[in-house]
C-alpha positions in Angstrom: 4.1 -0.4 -6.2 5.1 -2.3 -3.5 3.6 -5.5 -2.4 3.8 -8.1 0.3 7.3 -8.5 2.2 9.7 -10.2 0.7 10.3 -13.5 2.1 13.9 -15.1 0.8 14.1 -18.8 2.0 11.3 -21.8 2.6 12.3 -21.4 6.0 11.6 -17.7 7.0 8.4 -16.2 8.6 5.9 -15.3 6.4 5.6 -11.7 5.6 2.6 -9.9 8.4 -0.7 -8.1 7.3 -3.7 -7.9 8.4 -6.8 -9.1 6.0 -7.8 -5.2 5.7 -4.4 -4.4 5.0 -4.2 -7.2 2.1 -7.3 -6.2 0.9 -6.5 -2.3 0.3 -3.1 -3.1 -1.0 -4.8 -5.3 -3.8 -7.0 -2.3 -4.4 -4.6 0.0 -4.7 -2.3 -2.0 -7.2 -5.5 -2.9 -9.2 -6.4 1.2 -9.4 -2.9 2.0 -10.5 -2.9 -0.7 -13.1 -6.4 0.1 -14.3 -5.5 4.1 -14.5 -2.1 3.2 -16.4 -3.9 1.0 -19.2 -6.2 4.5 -18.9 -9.3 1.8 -17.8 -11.9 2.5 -15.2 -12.7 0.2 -13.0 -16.8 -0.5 -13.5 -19.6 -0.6 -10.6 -19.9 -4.1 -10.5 -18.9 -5.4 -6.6 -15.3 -6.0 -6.3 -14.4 -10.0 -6.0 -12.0 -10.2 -2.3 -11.4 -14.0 -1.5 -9.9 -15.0 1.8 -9.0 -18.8 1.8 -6.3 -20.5 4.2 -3.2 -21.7 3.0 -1.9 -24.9 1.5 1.5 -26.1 1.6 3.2 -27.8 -1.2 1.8 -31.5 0.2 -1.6 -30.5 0.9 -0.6 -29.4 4.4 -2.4 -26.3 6.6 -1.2 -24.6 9.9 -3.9 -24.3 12.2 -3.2 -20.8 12.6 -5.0 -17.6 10.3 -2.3 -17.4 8.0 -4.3 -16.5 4.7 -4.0 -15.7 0.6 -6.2 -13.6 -0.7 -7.6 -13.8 -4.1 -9.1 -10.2 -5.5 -10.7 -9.0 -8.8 -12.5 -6.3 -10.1 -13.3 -5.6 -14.3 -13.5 -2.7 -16.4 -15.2 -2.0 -19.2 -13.1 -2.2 -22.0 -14.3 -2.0 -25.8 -12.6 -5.4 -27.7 -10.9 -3.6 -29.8 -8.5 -1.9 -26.3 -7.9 -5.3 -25.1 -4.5 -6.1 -26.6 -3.2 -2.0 -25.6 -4.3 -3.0 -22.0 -2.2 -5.6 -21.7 0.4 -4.2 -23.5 0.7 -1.0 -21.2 0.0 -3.2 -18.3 2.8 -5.1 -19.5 5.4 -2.0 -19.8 4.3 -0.4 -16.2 4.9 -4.2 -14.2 8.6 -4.8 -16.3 9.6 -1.3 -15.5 8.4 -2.0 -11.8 10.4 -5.3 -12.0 7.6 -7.9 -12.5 8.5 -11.2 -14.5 5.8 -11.7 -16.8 5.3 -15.4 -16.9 2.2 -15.9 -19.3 1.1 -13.4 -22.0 -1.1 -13.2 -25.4 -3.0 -11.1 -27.4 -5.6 -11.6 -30.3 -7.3 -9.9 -32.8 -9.9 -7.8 -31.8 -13.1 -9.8 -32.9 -11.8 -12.6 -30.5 -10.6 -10.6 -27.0 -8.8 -13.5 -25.5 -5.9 -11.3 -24.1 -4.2 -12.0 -21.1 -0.8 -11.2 -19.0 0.0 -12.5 -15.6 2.5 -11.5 -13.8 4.6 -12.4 -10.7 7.3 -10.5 -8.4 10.1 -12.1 -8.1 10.4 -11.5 -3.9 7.5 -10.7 -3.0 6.0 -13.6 -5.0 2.5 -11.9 -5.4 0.7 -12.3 -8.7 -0.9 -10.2 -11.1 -3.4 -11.3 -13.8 -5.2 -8.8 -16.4 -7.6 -10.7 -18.8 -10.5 -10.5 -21.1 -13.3 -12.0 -19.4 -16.7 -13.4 -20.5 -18.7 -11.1 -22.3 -17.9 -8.3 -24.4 -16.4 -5.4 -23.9 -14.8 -6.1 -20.1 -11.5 -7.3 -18.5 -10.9 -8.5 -15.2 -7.7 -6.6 -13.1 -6.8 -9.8 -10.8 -4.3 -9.9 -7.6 -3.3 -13.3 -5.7 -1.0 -12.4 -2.9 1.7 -15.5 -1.3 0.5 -16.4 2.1 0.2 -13.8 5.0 0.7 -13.9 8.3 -2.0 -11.6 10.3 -0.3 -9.3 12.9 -2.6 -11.0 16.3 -1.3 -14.2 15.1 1.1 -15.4 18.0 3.1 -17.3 15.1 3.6 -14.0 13.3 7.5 -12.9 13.3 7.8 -9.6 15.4 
């Protein structure tokens, strides 16, 4: 699955989509993450964060460029945690994914966890136990993006 557009040097523009755009992307890659680990995602309301962009120094453009921070959980018996993030782990190597943090524990103590970055895109994945029994939280954090109307956007 396909995320952002890569971006290659500090220097180049930053890859374009709109917020809606973003924000269906992150819900598709959650779904076929979710559906892989063969988790549904539950009915509780789906967590989309929008905040502006922060450069390395504390700095902002005063433009829209944006990151958008999105979640949504599935209930998941303790005992499937660590398989979650183990198949979650197989699907994101095979789709070339660096997995940069990953544990599992036993089963009376869900505290698993993977996340996950792409090495051009630079977005983020993140697939957790979360508080309270029996539920793990499907995360995305995309690198900053450019909206299309922004006149700063690359063509």
């Amino acid at each position: 699955m396909s995320g952002p557009s890569a971006s290659t040097g500090k220097d180049d523009p930053l890859p374009v989509k709109s917020r809606q755009e973003a924000l269906d992307w992150a819900r598709q890659l959650t779904a076929h993450l979710a559906q892989a680990s063969g988790v549904e995602i539950n009915s509780e309301p789906e967590e989309p964060g929008f905040s502006s962009c922060t450069g390395k120094n504390g700095e902002s453009a005063p433009d829209a460029r944006f990151i958008l921070i999105y979640n949504v959980h599935g209930n998941v018996p303790n005992t499937r945690h660590n398989d979650v993030v183990r198949k979650v782990r197989d699907v994101l190597t095979k789709e070339g994914l660096a997995i940069t943090a990953y544990r599992e524990m036993p089963d009376h103590s869900p505290q698993s966890l993977l996340h996950a970055r792409h090495p051009a895109s630079e977005y983020v994945v993140d697939v957790s136990s979360t508080a309270g029994n029996d539920r793990m939280v499907f995360g995305v954090v995309t690198p900053c993006l450019m909206p299309p109307s922004s006149p700063t956007a690359a063509p």
